[in-house]
N, C-alpha and C positions, 0 to 999 in steps of 0.2 A: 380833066375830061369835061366838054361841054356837050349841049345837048338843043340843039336851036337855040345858038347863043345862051346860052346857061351853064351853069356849074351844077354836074347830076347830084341827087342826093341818095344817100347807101342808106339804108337801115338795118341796126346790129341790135339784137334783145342777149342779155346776159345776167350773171347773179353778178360777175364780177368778183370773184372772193378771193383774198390771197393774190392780186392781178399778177400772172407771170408770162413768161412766155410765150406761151399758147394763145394768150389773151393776145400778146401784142401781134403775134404775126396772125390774128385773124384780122385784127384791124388794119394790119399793113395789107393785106391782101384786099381786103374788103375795099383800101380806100384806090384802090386801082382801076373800080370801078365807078367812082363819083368824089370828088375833092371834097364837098360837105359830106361829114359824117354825122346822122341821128342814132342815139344809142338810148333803148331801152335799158334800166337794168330793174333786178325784180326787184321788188318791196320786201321785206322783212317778212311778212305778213303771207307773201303769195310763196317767198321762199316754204316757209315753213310748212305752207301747204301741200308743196312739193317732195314733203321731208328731209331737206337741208335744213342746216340753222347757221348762217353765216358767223363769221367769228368776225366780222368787222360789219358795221348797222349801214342800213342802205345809204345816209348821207355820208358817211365816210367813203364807199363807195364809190359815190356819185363822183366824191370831192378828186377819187385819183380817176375816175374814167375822163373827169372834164378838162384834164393836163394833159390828154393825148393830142397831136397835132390833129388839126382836121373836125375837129370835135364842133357842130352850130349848136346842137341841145341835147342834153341827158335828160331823161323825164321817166317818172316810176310806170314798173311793167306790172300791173294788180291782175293780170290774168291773161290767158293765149287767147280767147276772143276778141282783144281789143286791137289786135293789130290789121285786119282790116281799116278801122277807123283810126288807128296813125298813119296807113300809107296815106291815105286821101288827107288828113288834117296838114300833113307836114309834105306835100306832094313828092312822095318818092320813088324812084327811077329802079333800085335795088334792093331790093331783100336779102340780104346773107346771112347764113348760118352754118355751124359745122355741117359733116357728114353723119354726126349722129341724127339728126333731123328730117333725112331723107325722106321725100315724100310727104312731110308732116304741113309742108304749107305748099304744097302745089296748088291749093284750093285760091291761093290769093293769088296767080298768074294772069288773070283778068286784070287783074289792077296793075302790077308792075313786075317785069322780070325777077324770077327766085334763082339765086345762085346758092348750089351746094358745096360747101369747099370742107376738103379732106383734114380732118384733127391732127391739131399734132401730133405725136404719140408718144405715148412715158409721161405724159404730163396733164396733171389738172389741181383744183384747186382743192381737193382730197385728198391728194397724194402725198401734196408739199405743205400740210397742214399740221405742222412737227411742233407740239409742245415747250415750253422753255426749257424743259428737261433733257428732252431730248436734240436741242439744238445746243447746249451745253456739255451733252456727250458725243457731240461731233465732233465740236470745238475743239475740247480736249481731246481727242484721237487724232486731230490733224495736228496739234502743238504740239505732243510726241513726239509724234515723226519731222516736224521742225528742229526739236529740241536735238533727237539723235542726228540727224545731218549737219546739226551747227556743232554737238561735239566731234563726230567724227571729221570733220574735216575745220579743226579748229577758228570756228567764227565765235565771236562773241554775241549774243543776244541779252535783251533783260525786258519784263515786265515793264509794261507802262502805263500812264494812266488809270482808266478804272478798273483795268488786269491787275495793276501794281497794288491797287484799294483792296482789291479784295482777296489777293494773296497775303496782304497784313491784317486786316480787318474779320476775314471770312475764313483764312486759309482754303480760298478754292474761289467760286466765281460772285460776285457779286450776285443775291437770290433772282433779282430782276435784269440780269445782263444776259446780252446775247450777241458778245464777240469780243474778240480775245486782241489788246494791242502790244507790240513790243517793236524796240526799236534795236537800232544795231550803229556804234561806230561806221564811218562813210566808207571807210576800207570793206571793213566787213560784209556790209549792205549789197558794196558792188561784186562781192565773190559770191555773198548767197546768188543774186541778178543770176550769176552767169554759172553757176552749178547746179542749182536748183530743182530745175528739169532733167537735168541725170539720174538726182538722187529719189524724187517725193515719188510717190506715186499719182500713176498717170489720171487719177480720176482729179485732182489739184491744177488747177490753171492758174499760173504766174500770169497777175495784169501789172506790167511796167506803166506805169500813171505817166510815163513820160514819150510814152510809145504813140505815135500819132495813128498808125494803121491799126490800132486795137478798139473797136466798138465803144468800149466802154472808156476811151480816153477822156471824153467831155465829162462823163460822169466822175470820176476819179481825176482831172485835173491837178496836180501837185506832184513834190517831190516826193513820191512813197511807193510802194507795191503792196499788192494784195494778192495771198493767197485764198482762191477760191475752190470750194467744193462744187463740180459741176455735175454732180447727181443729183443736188436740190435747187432751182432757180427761182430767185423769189424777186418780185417788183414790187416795189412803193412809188409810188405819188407817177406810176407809167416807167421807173428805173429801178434798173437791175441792181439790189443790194445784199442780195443775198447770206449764205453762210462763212464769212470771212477771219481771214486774221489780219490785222492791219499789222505793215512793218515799214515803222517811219527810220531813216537816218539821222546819226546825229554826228555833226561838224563840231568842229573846235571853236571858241568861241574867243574872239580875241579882247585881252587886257586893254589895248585901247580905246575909249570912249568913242572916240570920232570912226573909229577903224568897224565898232559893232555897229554902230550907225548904216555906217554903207553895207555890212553884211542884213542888212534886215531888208532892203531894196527889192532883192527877190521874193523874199517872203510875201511882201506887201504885193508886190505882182503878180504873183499868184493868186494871193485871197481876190486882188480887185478883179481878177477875172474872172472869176468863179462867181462873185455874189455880182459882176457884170451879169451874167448866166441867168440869176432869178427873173421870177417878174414881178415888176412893180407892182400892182395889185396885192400881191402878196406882202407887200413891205406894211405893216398896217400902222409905224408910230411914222408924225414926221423925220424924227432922227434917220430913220432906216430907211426912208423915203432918198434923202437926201444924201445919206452914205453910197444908196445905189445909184442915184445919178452921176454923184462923181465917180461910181467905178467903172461908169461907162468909159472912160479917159484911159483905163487899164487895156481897151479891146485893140486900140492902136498898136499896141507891143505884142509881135508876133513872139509861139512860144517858144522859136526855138532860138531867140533872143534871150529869152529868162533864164533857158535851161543851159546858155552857154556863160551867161554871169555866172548861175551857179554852179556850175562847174568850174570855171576859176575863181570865184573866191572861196570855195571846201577846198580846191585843189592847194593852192596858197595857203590856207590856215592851217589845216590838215598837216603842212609840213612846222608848224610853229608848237612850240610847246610851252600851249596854253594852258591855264587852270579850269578853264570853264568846259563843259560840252551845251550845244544848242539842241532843241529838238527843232530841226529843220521845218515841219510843215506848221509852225506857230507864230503868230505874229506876236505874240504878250510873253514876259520875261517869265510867265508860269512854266516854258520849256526848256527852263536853264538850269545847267547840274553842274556843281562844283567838281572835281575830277573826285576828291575826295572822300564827297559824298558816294561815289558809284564804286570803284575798286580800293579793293578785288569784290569781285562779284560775289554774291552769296547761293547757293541752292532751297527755298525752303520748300514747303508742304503746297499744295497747288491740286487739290483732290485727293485723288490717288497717284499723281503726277509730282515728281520735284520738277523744279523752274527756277530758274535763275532772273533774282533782284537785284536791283543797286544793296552795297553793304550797308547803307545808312540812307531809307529813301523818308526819313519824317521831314525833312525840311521841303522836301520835292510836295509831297502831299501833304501839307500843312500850306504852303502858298496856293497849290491847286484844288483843296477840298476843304481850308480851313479847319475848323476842328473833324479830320477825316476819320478820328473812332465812333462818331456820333452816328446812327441811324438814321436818315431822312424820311420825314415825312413821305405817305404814298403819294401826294402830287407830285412831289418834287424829283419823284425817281422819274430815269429816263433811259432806256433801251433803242433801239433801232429796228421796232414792231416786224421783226423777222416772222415770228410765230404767232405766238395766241394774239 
């Protein structure tokens, strides 16, 4: 939108906490009315005043408001007086605010049009502000009900990753984890795909990573799906990551050198798209710097070039009977299982939940975690800040 040959500029005041939803469609709405976006968010300080206490400090804040498209400047909100002297410092054309606000700045319409726009509803940043405890008793209420639809209509599944660490380690969820992975034989993978929806219940949305008409395709880029709980929506860095269970597929892995070689193609075409995705700014070693630049080389290969490779070479191996399984969405040999190491599958303790592991999974976690009975240090631990 221009304005005498200008680009108008919006102004948004917010704490920002927990960015979800609600946050993004006010800025989607907001930027309707001016291409440059100025976003106020409070300080720590003036939150507190307010009787909030943000559970993420104002520069981390700051750090996910300034990844939204459209975004010229983020700068601290120390109080409601001052926004008179940002419309005029940063010459702004709009004012926008929820509908809770009503009437609260018509005082500044001398200076620049005040847009009221109507709240999301069912949503804020109180609502979806769920503990690790209790984003761990989600978790597990949706793995249940995974667990019974993969017995009942005989699918195999098993524990992976840091699910798999701490169904050995923890019997239950790693203390600082908040979300559950497992994968499935590629047969399996594609029966859960296409029953799934019948079975879970309706509050669970099946994201197909491979599905172009899904929102969140760019976000979820690779061979996998996600089951999401869509009663809690949660955003980082301006992206929807919510309450999830990852369920990666795994292919056969074939005995010939030259033959895994080619099967790794799509792998690597996938990741180079994805970290294509980032922005450089954010690469901060040269290495990383330089790794993005060639993944630029990845955006050339449309996806449904990659997704039809991989589809014939799971489809081909798949029929071979080979020793190995892959975990598909990996580029390093960390996602490789000897056949022997996985079946027969085992059930053990997993809370109050049984869950099914590979029968023999120390050599899987012993390449992926190293000595994986050890405790890590608290920096080292790492979650996907769903919650606290």
């Amino acid at each position: 939108m221009y304005y005498h040959n200008r680009k108008m500029n919006v102004l948004v005041y917010g704490t920002f906490d927990h960015f979800h939803y609600g946050h993004k469609r006010l800025l989607d709405r907001a930027r309707k009315y001016g291409e440059n976006l100025y976003i106020g968010v409070c300080t720590d300080e003036f939150s507190l005043k307010k009787g909030k206490k943000p559970n993420f400090s104002y520069k981390e804040r700051c750090e996910i408001v300034k990844k939204y498209p459209g975004v010229i400047k983020v700068f601290p909100q120390d109080s409601f007086e001052q926004k008179e002297e940002d419309i005029k410092k940063y010459g702004i054309d709009f004012l926008v605010s929820g509908d809770d606000w009503y009437g609260n700045n018509d005082h500044l319409k001398s200076f620049c049009e005040v847009i009221y726009l109507e709240r999301t509803p069912n949503i804020s940043s109180t609502s979806i502000r769920m503990n690790k405890k209790q984003i761990q008793e989600k978790l597990l209420k949706m793995m249940k009900e995974i667990d019974e639809v993969c017995t009942s209509n005989s699918i195999q599944y098993w524990l992976s990753a840091g699910s798999l660490l701490g169904a050995v380690r923890h019997r239950g969820f790693i203390p600082w984890d908040d979300d559950i992975d497992i994968v499935m034989p590629r047969k399996d993978f594609e029966k859960f795909k296409k029953i799934s929806s019948d079975f879970l219940n309706k509050q669970y949305r099946i994201v197909d990573c491979g599905d172009k008409t899904d929102e969140l395709y760019e976000e979820y880029l690779g061979p996998m799906m996600k089951v999401i709980d869509t009663n809690k929506e949660y955003y980082k860095d301006g992206k929807y990551v919510g309450v999830f269970i990852d369920i990666n597929p795994l292919d056969r892995y074939s005995n010939n050198f030259f033959i895994r070689k080619l099967q790794e193609i799509p792998k690597i075409l996938y990741c180079g798209k994805k970290k294509a995705r980032q922005n450089l700014k954010d690469q901060k070693k040269f290495k990383k710097k330089l790794i993005f630049l060639i993944s630029k080389f990845f955006i050339v290969f449309p996806d449904i070039v990659i997704e039809k490779i991989v589809h014939i070479v799971s489809h081909f191996l798949n029929k071979e009977k080979n020793k190995y399984y892959m975990h598909c969405s990996k580029v390093i040999f960390k996602g490789v299982f000897k056949e022997e190491e996985i079946f027969p599958l085992k059930k053990v303790k997993f809370e109050e939940a049984l869950l099914f592991i590979p029968n023999h999974p120390e050599n899987y976690l012993k390449s992926k975690y190293g000595d994986y009975m050890k405790i890590p240090d608290e920096e080292n631990r790492k979650n996907h800040s769903v919650g606290e």
